[in-house]
C-alpha positions as CSV (number, residue, x, y, z in Angstrom):
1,X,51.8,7.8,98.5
2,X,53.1,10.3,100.8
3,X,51.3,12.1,103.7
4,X,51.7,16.0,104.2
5,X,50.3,18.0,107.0
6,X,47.9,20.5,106.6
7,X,50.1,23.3,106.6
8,X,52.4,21.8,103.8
9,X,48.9,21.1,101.6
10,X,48.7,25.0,100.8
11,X,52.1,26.3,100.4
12,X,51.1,27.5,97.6
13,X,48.9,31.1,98.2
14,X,51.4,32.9,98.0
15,X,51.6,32.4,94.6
16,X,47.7,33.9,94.4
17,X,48.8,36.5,92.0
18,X,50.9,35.0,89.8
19,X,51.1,34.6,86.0
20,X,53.6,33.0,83.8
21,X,53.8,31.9,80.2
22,X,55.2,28.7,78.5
23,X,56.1,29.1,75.2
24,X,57.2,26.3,72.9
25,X,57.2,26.5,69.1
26,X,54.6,29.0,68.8
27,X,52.4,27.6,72.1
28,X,51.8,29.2,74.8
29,X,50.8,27.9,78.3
30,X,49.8,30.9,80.2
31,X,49.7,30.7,84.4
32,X,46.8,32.8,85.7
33,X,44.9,33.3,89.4
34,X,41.6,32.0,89.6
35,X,39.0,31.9,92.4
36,X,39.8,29.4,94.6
37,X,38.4,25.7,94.8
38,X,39.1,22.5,96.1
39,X,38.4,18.6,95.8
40,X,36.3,17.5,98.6
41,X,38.2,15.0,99.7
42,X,42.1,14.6,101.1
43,X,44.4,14.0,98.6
44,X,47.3,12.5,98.4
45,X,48.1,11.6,94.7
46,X,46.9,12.1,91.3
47,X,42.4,12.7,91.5
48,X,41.3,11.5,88.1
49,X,37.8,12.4,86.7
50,X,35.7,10.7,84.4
51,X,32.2,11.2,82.5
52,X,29.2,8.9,83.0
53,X,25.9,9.8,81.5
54,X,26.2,13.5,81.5
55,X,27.7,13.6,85.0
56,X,31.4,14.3,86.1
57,X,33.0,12.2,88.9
58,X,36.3,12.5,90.8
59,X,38.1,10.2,92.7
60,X,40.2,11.4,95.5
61,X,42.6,9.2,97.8
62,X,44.6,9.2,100.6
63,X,45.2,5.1,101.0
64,X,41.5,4.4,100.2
65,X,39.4,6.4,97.3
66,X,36.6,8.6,97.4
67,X,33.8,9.6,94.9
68,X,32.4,12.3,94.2
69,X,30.2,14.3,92.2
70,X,30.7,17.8,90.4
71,X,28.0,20.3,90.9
72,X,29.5,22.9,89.3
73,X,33.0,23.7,87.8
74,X,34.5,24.5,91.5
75,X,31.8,22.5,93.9
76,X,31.9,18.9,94.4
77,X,29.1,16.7,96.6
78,X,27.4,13.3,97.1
79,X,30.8,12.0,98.5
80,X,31.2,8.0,98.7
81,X,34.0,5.8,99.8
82,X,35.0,3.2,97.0
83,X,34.5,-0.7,98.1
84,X,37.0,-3.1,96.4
85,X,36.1,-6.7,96.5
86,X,40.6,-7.9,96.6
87,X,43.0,-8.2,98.4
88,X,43.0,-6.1,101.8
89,X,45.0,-3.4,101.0
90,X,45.6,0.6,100.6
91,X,44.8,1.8,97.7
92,X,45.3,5.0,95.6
93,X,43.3,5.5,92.4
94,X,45.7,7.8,89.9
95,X,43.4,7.0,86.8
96,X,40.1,6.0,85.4
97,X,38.5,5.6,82.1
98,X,34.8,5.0,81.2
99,X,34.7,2.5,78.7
100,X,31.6,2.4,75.5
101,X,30.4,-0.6,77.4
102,X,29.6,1.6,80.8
103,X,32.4,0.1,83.0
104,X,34.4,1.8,84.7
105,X,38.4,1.1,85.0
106,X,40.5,2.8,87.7
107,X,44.2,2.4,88.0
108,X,45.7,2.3,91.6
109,X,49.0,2.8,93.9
110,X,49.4,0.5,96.1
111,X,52.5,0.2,98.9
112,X,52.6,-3.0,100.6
113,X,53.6,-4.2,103.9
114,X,56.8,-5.1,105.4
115,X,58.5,-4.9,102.6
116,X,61.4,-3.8,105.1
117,X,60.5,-5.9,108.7
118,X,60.7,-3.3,111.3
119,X,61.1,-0.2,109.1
120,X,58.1,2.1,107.3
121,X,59.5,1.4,104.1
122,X,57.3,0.1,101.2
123,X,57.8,-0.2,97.8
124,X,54.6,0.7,95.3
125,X,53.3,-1.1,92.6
126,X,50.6,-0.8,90.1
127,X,47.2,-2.2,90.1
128,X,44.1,-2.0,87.7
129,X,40.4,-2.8,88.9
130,X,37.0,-2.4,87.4
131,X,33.2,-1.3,88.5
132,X,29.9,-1.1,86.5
133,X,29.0,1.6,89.3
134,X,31.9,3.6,89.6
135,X,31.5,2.7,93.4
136,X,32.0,-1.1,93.8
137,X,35.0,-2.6,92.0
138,X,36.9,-5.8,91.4
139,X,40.4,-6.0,91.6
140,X,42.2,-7.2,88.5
141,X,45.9,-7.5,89.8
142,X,49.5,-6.2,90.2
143,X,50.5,-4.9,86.6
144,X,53.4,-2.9,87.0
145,X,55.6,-4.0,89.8
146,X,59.9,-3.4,90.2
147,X,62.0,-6.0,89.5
148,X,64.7,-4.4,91.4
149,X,65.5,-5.8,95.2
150,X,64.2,-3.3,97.9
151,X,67.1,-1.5,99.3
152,X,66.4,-1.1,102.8
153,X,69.2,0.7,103.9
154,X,68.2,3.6,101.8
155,X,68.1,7.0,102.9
156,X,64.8,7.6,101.8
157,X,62.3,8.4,104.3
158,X,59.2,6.6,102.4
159,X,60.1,4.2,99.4
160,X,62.6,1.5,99.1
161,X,62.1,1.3,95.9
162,X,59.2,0.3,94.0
163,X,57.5,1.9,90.8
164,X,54.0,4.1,91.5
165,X,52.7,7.5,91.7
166,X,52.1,7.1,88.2
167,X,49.1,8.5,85.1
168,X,47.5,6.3,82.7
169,X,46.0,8.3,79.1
170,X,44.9,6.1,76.0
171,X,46.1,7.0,73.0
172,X,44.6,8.9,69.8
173,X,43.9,5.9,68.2
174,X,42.5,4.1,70.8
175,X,45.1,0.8,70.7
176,X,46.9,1.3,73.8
177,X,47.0,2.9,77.5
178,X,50.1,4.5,78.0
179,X,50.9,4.7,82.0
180,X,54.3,7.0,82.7
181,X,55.1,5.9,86.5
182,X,57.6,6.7,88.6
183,X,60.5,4.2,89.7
184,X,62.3,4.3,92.3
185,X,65.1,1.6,92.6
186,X,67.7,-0.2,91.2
187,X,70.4,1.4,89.5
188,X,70.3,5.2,88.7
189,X,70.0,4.7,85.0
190,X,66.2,2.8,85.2
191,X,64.9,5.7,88.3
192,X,62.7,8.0,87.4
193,X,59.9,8.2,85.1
194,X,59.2,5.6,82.6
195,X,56.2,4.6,80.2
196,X,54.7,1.4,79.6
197,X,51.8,0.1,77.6
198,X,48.6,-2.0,77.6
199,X,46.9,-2.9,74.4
200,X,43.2,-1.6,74.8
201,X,41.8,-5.2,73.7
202,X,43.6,-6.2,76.8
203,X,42.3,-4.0,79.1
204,X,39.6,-6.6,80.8
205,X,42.2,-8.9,81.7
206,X,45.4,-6.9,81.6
207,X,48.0,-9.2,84.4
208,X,50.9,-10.2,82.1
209,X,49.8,-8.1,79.1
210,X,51.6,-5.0,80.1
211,X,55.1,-3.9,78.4
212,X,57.7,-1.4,79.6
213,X,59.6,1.0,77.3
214,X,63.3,-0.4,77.2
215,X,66.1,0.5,74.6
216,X,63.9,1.8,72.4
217,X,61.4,-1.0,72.5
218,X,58.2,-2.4,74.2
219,X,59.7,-5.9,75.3
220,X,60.4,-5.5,78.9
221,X,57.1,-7.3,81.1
222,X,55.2,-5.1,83.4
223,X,55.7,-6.7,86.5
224,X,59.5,-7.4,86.8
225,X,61.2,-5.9,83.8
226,X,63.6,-3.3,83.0
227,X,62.9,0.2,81.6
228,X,64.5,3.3,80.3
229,X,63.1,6.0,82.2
230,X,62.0,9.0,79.8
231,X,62.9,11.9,82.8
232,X,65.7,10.3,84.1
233,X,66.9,10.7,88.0
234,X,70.0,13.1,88.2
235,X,70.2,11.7,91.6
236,X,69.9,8.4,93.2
237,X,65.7,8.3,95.0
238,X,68.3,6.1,97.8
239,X,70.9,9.1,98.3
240,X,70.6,11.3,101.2
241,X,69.9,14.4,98.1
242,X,67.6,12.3,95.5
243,X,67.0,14.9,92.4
244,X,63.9,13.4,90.3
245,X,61.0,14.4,88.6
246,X,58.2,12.0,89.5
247,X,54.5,11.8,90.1
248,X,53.4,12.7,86.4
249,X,49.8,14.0,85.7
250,X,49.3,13.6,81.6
251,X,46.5,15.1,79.5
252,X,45.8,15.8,75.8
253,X,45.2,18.6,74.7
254,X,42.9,19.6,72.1
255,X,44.3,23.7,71.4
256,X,47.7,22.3,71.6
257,X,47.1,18.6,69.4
258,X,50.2,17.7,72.0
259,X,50.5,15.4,75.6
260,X,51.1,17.4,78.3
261,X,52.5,16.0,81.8
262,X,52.8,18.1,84.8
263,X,55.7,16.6,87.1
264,X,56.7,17.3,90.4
265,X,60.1,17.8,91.1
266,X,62.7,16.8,94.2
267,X,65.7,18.4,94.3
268,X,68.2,17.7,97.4
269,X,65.9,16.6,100.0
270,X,64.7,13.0,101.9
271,X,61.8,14.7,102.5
272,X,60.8,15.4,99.1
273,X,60.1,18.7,99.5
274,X,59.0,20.5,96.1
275,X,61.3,22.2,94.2
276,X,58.6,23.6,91.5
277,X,56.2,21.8,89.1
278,X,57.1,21.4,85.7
279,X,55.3,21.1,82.3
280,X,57.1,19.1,79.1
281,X,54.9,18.1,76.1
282,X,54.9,15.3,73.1
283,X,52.6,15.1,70.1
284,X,52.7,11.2,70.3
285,X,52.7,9.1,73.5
286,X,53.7,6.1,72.0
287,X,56.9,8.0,71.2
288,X,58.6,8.5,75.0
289,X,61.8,9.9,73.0
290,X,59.4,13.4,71.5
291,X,58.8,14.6,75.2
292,X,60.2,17.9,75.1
293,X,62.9,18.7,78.0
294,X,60.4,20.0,81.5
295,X,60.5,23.4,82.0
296,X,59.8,25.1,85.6
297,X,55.6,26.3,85.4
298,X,55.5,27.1,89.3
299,X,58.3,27.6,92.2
300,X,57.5,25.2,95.4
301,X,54.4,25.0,96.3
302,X,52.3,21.5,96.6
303,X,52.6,17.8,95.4
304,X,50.5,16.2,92.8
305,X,49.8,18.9,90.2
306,X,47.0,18.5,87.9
307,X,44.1,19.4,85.4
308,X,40.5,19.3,85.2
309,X,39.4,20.6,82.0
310,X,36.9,23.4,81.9
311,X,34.0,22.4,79.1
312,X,32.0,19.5,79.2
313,X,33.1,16.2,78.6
314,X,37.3,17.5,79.9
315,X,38.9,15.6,82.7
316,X,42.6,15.0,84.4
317,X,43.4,13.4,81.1
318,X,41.6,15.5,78.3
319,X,41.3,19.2,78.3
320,X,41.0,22.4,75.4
321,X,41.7,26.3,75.6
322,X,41.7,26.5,79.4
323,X,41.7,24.1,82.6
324,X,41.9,24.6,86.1
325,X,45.5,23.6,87.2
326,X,45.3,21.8,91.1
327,X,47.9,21.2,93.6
328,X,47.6,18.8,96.1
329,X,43.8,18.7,95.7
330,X,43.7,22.8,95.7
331,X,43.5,25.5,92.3
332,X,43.5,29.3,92.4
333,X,45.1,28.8,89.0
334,X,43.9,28.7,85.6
335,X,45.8,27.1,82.9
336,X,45.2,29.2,79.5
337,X,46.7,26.6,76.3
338,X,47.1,29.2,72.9
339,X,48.6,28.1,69.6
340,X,49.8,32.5,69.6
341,X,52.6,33.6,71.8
342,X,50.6,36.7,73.1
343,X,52.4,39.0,75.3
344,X,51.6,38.0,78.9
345,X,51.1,40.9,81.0
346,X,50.5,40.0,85.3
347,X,48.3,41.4,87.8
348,X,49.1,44.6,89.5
349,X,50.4,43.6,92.9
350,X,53.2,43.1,94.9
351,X,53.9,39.2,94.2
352,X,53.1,40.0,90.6
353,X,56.2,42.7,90.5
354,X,58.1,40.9,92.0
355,X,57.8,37.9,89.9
356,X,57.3,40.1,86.5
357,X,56.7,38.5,83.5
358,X,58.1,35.3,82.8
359,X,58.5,32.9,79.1
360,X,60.4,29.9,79.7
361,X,61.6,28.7,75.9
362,X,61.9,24.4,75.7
363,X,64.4,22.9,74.0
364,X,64.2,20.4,71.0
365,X,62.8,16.9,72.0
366,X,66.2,15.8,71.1
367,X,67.9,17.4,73.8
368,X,66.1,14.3,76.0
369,X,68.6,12.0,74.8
370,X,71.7,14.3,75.1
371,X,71.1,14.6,78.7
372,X,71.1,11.7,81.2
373,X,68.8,14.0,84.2
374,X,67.1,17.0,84.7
């Protein structure tokens, strides 16, 4: 993952009044201030939560995880730094599920070591691990790695290729995990961001058992194969102006019966800075061709953009009529999901005016396959 300072982790107030409206097919995704909250912990990726007896948890991460508790819809406590009995090395947790059997699975970023001897360069992979405690886990291997040689005389200031920065969300029917990831090598036609699978039944023992989406099928291995990325790089992650979307955040929602990612969004800059976070939808996962082309929800502000959902029993991956949106482990946003296209009227104030109202339309699904970037 990437590390910001702390006056690049709220670029986004200025944006305290704003309110905006998706609208796609009759749904509307309305953008509205909230009061303002934020994860306890630093974050520096994707903060999944999960249910356990009642009880929400959050992990946050910046190389190693954190858990911790929700109190209430904005406060968070009883924070606890997650042990991993594995290999020594940095891990960010992007995912977790609780499974019926009380364990509790978490899905990481890692970026090893001198992948480039001499230069801060790494190249993510994938890991999975699991924990009857939520606290202590056990590390269950590598299961999405690049097969793609690092380039280390790319431009990029962080990766040298790699896949990571990645969500994982189970299906409707509970047969697979889907896990969209970003990739960051090889030739511009596999960067960007891709799915792959693991079969549920596998999820205990899942090195070797995970498939990438290639050519319209689930046949490429996890760790090594070739994919067809679903939002494709316009511009080479190893140019000196890299255009991507990467970093997906995925949820279902229950209002809209659709998948909804939240991406971030590079545009022209080693540095990554963020263009805007974008929103595209899909009423079937397991179809990476449906995703609707993204369309812009918010100008600049933070990396890592994300839901919690607001009733009981809504996460980072599950969420109904409304959910707090985060950025970069920070929301003064609410996220309102409607099946009506009301008329969206902003706040009285200055940022609001000049912002106005806003509907972005999103084009037919098929308009993903016309187009070979963003």
């Amino acid at each position: 993952m990437l590390s910001m300072s702390m006056d690049m982790v709220r670029p986004c107030r200025f944006l305290l009044a704003l309110c905006l409206a998706l609208a796609v097919k009759g749904q509307t995704v309305s953008v509205q201030p909230a009061e303002s909250a934020d994860f306890p912990a630093v974050v520096d990726s994707n903060s999944p939560a999960y249910w356990f007896d009642g009880q929400m948890y959050v992990f946050n991460s910046l190389n190693t995880a954190v858990r911790s508790v929700r109190q209430s819809p904005a406060q968070y406590a009883k924070s606890r730094a997650v042990f991993v009995q594995g290999e020594d090395k940095w891990r960010w947790i992007e995912s977790a599920w609780a499974a019926p059997d009380g364990k509790i699975y978490a899905w990481y970023h890692t970026e090893p070591q001198e992948v480039c001897p001499g230069l801060p360069l790494t190249a993510p992979e994938i890991g999975e691990m699991v924990s009857d405690d939520g606290i202590s886990f056990t590390d269950l291997g590598t299961i999405v790695r690049s097969g793609d040689v690092p380039d280390c005389a790319t431009a990029n200031r962080y990766f040298a290729g790699g896949s990571g920065d990645f969500t994982v969300i189970p299906d409707r029917n509970g047969e697979y995990f889907y896990i969209l990831y970003t990739n960051y090598g090889g030739a511009l036609e596999g960067q960007g961001v891709s799915e792959a699978r693991l079969a549920v039944a596998d999820v205990a023992d899942p090195q070797g058992r995970v498939f990438k989406f290639y050519n319209g099928d689930w046949t490429e291995p996890g760790l090594g194969g070739r994919q067809t990325p679903v939002f494709p790089a316009r511009a080479d992650w190893a140019s000196n102006s890299p255009e991507s979307f990467w970093g997906p955040s995925v949820h279902w929602n229950t209002v809209l019966q659709q998948y909804v990612v939240l991406l971030n969004h590079v545009a022209g800059d080693v540095l990554w800075s963020q263009e805007g976070v974008y929103m595209a939808f899909n009423p079937d996962v397991a179809n990476p061709l449906a995703w609707t082309l993204p369309a812009k929800l918010l100008d600049g502000v933070g990396w890592y953009p994300q839901v919690i959902g607001d009733a009981d029993g809504e996460t980072d991956s599950l969420a109904g009529a409304t959910a707090r949106l985060y950025v970069m482990g920070h929301s003064e946003w609410r996220l309102t999901f409607s099946t009506t296209a009301p008329v969206v009227q902003a706040p009285e104030s200055s940022a609001a005016t000049a912002v106005s109202r806003r509907k972005l339309i999103l084009r037919p699904p098929v308009e993903l396959r016309r187009h070979s970037g963003v």
